[in-house]
Structures are given as C-alpha cells and as structure tokens.
PyMOL commands that place a pseudoatom at each C-alpha (Angstrom):
pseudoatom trace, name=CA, resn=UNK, resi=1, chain=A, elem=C, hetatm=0, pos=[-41.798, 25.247, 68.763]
pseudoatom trace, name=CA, resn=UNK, resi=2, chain=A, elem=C, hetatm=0, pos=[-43.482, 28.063, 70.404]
pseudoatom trace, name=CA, resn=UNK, resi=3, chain=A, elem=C, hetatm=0, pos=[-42.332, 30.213, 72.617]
pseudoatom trace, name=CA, resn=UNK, resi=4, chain=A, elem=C, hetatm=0, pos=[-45.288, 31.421, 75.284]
pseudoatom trace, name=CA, resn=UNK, resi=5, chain=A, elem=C, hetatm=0, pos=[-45.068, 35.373, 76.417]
pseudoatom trace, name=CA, resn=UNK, resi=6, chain=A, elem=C, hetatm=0, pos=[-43.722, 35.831, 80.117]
pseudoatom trace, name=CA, resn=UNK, resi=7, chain=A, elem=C, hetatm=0, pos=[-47.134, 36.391, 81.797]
pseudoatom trace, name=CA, resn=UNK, resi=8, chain=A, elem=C, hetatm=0, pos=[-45.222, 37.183, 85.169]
pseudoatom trace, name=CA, resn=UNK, resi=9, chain=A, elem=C, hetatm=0, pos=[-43.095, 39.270, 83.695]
pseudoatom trace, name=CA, resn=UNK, resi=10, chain=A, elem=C, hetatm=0, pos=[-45.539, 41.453, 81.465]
pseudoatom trace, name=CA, resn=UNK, resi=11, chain=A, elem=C, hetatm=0, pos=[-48.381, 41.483, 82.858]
pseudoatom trace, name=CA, resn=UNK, resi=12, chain=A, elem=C, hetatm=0, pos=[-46.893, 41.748, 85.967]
pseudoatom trace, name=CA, resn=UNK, resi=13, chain=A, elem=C, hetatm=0, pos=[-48.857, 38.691, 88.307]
pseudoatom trace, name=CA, resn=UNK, resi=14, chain=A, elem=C, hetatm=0, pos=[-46.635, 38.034, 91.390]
pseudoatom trace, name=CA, resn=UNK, resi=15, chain=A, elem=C, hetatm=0, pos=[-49.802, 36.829, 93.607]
pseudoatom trace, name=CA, resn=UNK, resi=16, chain=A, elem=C, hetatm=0, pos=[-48.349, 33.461, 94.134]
pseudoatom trace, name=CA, resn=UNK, resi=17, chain=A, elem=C, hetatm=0, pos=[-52.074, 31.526, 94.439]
pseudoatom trace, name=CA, resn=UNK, resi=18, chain=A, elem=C, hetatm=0, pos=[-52.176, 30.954, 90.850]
pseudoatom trace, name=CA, resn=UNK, resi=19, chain=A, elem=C, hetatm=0, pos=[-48.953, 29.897, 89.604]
pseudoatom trace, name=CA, resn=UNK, resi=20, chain=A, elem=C, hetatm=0, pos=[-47.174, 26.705, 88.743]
pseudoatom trace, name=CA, resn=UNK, resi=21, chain=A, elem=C, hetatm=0, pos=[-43.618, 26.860, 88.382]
pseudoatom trace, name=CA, resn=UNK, resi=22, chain=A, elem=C, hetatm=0, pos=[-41.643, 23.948, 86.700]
pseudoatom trace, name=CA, resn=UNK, resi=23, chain=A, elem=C, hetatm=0, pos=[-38.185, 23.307, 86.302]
pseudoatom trace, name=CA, resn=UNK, resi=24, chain=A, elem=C, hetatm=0, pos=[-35.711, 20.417, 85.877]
pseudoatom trace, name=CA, resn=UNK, resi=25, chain=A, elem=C, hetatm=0, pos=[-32.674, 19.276, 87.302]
pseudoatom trace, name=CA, resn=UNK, resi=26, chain=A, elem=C, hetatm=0, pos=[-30.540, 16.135, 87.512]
pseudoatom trace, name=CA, resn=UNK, resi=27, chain=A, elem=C, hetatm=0, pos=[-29.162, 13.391, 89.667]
pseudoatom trace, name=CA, resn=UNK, resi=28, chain=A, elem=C, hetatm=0, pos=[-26.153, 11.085, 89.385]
pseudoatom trace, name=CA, resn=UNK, resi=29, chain=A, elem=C, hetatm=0, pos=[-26.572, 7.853, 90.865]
pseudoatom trace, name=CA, resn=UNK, resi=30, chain=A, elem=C, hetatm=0, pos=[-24.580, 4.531, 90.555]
pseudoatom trace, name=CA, resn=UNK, resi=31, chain=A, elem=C, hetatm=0, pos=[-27.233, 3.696, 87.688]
pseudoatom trace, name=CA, resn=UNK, resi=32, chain=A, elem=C, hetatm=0, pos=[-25.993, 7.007, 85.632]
pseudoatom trace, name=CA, resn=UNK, resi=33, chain=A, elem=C, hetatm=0, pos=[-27.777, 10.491, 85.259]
pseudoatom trace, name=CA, resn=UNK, resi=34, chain=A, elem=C, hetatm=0, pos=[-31.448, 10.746, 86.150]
pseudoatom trace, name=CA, resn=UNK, resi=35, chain=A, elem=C, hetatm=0, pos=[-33.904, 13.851, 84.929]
pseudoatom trace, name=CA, resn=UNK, resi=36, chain=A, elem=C, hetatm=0, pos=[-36.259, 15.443, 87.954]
pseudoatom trace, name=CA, resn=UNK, resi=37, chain=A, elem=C, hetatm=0, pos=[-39.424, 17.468, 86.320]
pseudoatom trace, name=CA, resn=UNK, resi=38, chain=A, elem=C, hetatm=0, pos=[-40.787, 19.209, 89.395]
pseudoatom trace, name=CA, resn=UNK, resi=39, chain=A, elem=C, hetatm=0, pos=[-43.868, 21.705, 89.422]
pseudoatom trace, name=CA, resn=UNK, resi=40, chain=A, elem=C, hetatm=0, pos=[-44.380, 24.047, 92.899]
pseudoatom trace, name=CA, resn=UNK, resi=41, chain=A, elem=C, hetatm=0, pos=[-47.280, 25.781, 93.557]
pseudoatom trace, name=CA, resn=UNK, resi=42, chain=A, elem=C, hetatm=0, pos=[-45.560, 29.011, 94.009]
pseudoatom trace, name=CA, resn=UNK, resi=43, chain=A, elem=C, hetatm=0, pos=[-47.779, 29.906, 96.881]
pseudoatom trace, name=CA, resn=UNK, resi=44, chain=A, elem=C, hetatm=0, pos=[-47.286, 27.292, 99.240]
pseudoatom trace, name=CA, resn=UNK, resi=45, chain=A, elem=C, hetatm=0, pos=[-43.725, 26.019, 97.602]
pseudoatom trace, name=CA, resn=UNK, resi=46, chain=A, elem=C, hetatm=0, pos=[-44.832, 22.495, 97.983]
pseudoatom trace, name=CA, resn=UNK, resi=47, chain=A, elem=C, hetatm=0, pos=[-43.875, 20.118, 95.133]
pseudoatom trace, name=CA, resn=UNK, resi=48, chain=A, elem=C, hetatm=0, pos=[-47.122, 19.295, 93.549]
pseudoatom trace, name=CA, resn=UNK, resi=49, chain=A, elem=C, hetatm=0, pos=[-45.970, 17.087, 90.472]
pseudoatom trace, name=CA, resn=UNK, resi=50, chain=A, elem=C, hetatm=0, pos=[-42.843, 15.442, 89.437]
pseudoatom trace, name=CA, resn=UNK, resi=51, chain=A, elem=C, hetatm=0, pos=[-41.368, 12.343, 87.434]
pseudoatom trace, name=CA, resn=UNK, resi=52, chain=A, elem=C, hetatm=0, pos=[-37.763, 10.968, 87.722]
pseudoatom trace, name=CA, resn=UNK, resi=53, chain=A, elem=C, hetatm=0, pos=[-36.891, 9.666, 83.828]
pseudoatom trace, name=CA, resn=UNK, resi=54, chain=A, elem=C, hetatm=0, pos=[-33.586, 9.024, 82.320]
pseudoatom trace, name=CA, resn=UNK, resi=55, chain=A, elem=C, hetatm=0, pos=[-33.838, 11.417, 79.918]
pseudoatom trace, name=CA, resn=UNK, resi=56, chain=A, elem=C, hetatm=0, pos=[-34.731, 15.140, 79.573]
pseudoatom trace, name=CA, resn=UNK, resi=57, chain=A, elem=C, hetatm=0, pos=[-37.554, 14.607, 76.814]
pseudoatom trace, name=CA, resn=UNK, resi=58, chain=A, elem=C, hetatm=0, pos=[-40.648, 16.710, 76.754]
pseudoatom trace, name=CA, resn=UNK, resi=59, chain=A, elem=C, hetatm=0, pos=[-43.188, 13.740, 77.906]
pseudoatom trace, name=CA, resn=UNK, resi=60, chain=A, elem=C, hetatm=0, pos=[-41.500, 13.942, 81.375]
pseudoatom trace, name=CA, resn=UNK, resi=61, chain=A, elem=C, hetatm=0, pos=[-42.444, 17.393, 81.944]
pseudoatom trace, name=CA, resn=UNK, resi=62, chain=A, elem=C, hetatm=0, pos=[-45.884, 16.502, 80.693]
pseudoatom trace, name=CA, resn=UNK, resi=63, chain=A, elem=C, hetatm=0, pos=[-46.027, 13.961, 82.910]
pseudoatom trace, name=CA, resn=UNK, resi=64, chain=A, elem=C, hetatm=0, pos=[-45.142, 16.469, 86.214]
pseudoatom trace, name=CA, resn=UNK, resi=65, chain=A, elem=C, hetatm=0, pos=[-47.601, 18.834, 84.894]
pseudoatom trace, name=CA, resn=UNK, resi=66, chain=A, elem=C, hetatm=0, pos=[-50.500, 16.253, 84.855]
pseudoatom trace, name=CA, resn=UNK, resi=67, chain=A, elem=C, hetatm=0, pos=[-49.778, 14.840, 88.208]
pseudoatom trace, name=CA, resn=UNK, resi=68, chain=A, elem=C, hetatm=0, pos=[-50.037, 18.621, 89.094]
pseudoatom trace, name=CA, resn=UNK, resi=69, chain=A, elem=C, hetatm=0, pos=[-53.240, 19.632, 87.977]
pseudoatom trace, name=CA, resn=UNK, resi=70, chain=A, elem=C, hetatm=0, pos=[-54.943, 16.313, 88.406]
pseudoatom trace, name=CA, resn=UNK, resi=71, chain=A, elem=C, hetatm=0, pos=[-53.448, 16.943, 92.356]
pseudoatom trace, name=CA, resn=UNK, resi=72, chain=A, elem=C, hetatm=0, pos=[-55.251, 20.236, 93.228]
pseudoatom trace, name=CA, resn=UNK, resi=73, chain=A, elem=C, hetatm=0, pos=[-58.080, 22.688, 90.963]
pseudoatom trace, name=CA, resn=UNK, resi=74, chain=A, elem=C, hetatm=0, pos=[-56.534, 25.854, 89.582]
pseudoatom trace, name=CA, resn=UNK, resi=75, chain=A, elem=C, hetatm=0, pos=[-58.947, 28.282, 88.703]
pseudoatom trace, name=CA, resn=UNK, resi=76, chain=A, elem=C, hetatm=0, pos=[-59.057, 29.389, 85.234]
pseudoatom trace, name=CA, resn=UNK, resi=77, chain=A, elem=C, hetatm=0, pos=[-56.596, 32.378, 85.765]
pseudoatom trace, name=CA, resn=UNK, resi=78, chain=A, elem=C, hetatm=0, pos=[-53.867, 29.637, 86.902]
pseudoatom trace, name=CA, resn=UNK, resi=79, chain=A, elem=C, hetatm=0, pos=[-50.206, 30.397, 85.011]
pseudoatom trace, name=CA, resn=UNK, resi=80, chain=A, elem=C, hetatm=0, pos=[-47.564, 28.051, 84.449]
pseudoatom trace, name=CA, resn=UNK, resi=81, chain=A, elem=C, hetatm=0, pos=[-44.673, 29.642, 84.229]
pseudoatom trace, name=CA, resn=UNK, resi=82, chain=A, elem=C, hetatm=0, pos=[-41.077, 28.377, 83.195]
pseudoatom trace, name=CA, resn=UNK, resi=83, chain=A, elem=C, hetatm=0, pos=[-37.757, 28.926, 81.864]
pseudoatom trace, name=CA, resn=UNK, resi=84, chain=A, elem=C, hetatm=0, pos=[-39.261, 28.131, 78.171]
pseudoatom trace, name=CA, resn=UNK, resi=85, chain=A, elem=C, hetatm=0, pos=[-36.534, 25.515, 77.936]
pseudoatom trace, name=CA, resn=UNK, resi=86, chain=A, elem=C, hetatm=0, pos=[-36.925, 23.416, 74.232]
pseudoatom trace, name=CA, resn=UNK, resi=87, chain=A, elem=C, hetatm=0, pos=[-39.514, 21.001, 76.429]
pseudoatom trace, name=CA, resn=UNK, resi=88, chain=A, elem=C, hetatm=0, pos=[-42.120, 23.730, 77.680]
pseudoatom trace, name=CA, resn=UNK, resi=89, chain=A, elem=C, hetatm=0, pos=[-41.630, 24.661, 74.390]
pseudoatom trace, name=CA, resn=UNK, resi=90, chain=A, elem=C, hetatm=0, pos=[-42.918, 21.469, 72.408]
pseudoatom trace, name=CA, resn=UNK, resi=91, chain=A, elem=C, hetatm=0, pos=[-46.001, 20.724, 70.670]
pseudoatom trace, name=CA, resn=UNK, resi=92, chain=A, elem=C, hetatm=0, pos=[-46.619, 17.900, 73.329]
pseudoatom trace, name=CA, resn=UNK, resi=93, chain=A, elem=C, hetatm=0, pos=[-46.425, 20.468, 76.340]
for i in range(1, 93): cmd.bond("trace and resi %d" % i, "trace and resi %d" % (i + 1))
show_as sticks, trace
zoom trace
C-alpha cells in the first residue's frame, strides 16, 4: 500500500478548480448496509462520480473516480485528494 503525500496540505493548493475530493459513507436499507463512493469537484461541490456497492472494496472507489474524470477534463495539475483510507491506498486506485 502506498500512502500519497497531502498535496493540499503541503504544498498548500486551496484553489478549488482543480481538486477532486472522494470519500465514502454508508446506507442501511431493508436489503442491509450499502457503500456510497462519491467524488466532488471541490469547486463547484457537485457530485461528479459515484457507485452504490455492498461492500467497501477498493474497485468501488475506482469505479467513482472513472465516472469522474471520464465526466469533465481536468487539466494536468488536477489533485485528488482523500482521507488515504486502505482503498485510496491500493495498488488498484
């Protein structure tokens, strides 16, 4: 696992036009506990990717992230920044 430097934090970017935030959270339904990945485009705060699973494995973040990117062009400074949980921190990711 690899743990990715703070880029907000040490280089210190708070211009919100170039960052992706992602996070998860969960649901209970009838059906059990559901997983929400969701990325924001920090400047706007809109929801630009997520995926609903039933688990918290790292392919649904992956899956948030693509529907993000594939959604809108970041430019080539674009950060992603997130709590470095054990998914963001996975080879897949």
């Amino acid at each position: 696992m690899k743990k990715h430097p703070n880029l907000l934090k040490e280089k210190g970017w708070h211009d919100g036009s170039h960052i992706l935030v992602s996070d998860i959270t969960y649901l209970e339904s009838d059906q059990g506990v559901h997983y929400l990945s969701l990325v924001t485009d920090a400047d706007s705060r809109k929801i630009v990717g997520y995926h609903l699973g039933s688990d918290m494995k790292a392919e649904s973040v992956v899956k948030a992230l693509k529907m993000a990117v594939k959604g809108k062009r970041y430019n080539a400074n674009a950060v992603h920044h997130s709590d470095r949980g054990l998914q963001y921190c996975s080879a897949i990711y």
